[in-house]
C-alpha positions as CSV (number, residue, x, y, z in Angstrom):
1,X,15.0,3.9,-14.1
2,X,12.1,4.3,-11.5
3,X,11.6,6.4,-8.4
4,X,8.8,5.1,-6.3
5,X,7.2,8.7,-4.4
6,X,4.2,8.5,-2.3
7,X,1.5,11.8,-3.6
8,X,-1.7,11.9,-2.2
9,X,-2.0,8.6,-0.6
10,X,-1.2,7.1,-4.2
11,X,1.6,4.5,-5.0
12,X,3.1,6.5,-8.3
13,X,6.3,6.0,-10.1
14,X,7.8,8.4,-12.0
15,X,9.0,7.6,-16.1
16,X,10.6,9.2,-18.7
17,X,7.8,9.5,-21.3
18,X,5.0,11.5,-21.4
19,X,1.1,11.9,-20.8
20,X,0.3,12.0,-24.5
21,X,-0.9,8.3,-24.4
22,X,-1.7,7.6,-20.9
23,X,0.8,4.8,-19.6
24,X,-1.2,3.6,-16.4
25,X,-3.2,0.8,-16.6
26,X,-6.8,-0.4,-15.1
27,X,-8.3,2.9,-14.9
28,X,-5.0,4.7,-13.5
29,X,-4.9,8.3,-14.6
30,X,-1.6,9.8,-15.9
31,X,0.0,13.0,-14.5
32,X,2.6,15.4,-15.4
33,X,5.1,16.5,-13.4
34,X,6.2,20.7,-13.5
35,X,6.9,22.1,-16.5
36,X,8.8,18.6,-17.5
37,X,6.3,16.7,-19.9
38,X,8.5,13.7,-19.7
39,X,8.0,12.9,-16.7
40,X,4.8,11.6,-15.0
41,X,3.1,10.0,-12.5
42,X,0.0,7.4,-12.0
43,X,-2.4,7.7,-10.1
44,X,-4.3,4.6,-9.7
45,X,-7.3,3.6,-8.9
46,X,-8.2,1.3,-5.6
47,X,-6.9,-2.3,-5.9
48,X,-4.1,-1.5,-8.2
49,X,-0.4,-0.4,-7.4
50,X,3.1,-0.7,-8.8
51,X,4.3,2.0,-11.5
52,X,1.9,1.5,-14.2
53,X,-0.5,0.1,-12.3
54,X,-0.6,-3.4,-12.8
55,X,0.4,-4.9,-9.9
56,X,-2.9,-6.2,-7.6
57,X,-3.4,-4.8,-4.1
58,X,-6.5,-6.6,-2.5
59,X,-7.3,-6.7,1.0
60,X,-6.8,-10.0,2.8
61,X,-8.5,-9.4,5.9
62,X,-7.9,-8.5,9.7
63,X,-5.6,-11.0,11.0
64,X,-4.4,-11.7,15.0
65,X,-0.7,-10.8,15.9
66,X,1.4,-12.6,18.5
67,X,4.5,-11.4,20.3
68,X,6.2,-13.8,17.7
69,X,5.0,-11.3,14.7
70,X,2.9,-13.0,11.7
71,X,5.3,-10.7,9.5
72,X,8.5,-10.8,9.7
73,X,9.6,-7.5,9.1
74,X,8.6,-4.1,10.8
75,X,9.3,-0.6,9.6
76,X,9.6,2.3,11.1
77,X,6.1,3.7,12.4
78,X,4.6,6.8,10.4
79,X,2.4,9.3,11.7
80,X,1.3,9.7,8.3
81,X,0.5,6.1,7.8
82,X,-2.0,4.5,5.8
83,X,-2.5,0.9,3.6
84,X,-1.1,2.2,0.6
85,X,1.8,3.8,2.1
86,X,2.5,0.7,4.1
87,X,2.5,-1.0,0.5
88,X,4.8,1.5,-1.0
89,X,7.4,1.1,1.6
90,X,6.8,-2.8,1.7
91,X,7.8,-2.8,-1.9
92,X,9.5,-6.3,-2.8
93,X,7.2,-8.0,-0.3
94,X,4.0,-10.3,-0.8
95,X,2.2,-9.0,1.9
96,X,2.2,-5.7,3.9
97,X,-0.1,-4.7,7.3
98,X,-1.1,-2.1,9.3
99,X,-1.4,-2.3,12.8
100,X,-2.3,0.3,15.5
101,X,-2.7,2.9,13.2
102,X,1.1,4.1,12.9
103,X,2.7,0.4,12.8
104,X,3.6,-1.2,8.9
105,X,4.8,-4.9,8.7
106,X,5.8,-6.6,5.6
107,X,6.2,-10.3,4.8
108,X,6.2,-13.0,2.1
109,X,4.1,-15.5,4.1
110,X,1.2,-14.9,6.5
111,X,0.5,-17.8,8.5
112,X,-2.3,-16.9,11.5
113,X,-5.8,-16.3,12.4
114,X,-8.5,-14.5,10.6
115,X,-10.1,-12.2,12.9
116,X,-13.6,-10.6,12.4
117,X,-13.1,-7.1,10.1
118,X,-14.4,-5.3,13.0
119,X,-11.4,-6.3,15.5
120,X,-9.2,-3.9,13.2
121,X,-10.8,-0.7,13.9
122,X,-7.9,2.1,14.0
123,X,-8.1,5.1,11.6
124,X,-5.1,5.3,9.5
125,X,-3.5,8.7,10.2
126,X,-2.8,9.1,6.8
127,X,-6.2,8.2,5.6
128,X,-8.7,8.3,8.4
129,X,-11.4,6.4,6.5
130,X,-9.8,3.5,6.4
131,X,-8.4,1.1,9.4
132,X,-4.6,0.2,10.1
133,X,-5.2,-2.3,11.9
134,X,-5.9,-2.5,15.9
135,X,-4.7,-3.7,18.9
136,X,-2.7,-7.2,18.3
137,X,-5.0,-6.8,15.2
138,X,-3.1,-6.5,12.1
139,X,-5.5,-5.2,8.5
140,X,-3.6,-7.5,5.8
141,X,-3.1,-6.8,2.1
142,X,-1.8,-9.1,-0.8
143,X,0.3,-8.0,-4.2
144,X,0.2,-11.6,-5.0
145,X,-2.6,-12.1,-8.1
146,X,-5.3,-14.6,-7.2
């Protein structure tokens, strides 16, 4: 069994084995957890998530919103927000966004308008150098290989 856990703005899972022979894939680095050298954590590097690290996470681009929603599904906002949070909690889903900063939407399909990078110009609270998004501007990434 796996328990997803969000630690330092990194998508990590943690296993029962052990950091002897490091477990994460594509550059991830393995951590153990306490005292407990069965259990660990990855800790991967940009572009990868999932709990060995395997999984692609690529940014799609800044897209427009409309009152209609290009992603069906809207959780909770976060004041500690940030894209790989947003993916963590949008576990199961294709696609996940950021908008306004605090605001995470998931989805399997993404159907609307690419937007210039620029129009999506809020700081992620969670990680204020990237951008969540923007005003009816939505910052897009994809689990889906290419």
């Amino acid at each position: 069994m796996f328990v997803y856990a969000i630690r330092s703005s990194f998508i990590v899972a943690i296993a029962a084995a052990s950091c002897v022979r490091n477990h994460c894939h594509f550059g991830g680095t393995c951590i153990s957890l306490q005292n407990d050298s069965s259990e660990f954590v990855c800790n991967c590097t940009t572009g990868w998530d999932g709990r060995l690290c395997t999984t692609p996470f690529r940014y799609i681009g800044c897209f427009q919103d409309t009152p209609a929603r290009i992603m069906n599904v809207r959780l909770p906002d976060s004041n500690s927000n940030s894209l790989l949070e947003c993916a963590a909690r949008c576990h199961g889903y294709a696609y996940s966004g950021t908008q306004v900063g605090t605001a995470c939407y998931c989805g399997d399909c993404l159907n609307s308008t690419s937007m210039p990078d620029v129009e999506c110009n809020m700081a992620c609270p969670g990680d204020s150098s990237k951008n969540c998004g923007g005003q009816w501007r939505m910052s897009v990434y994809s689990k889906r290989a290419r």
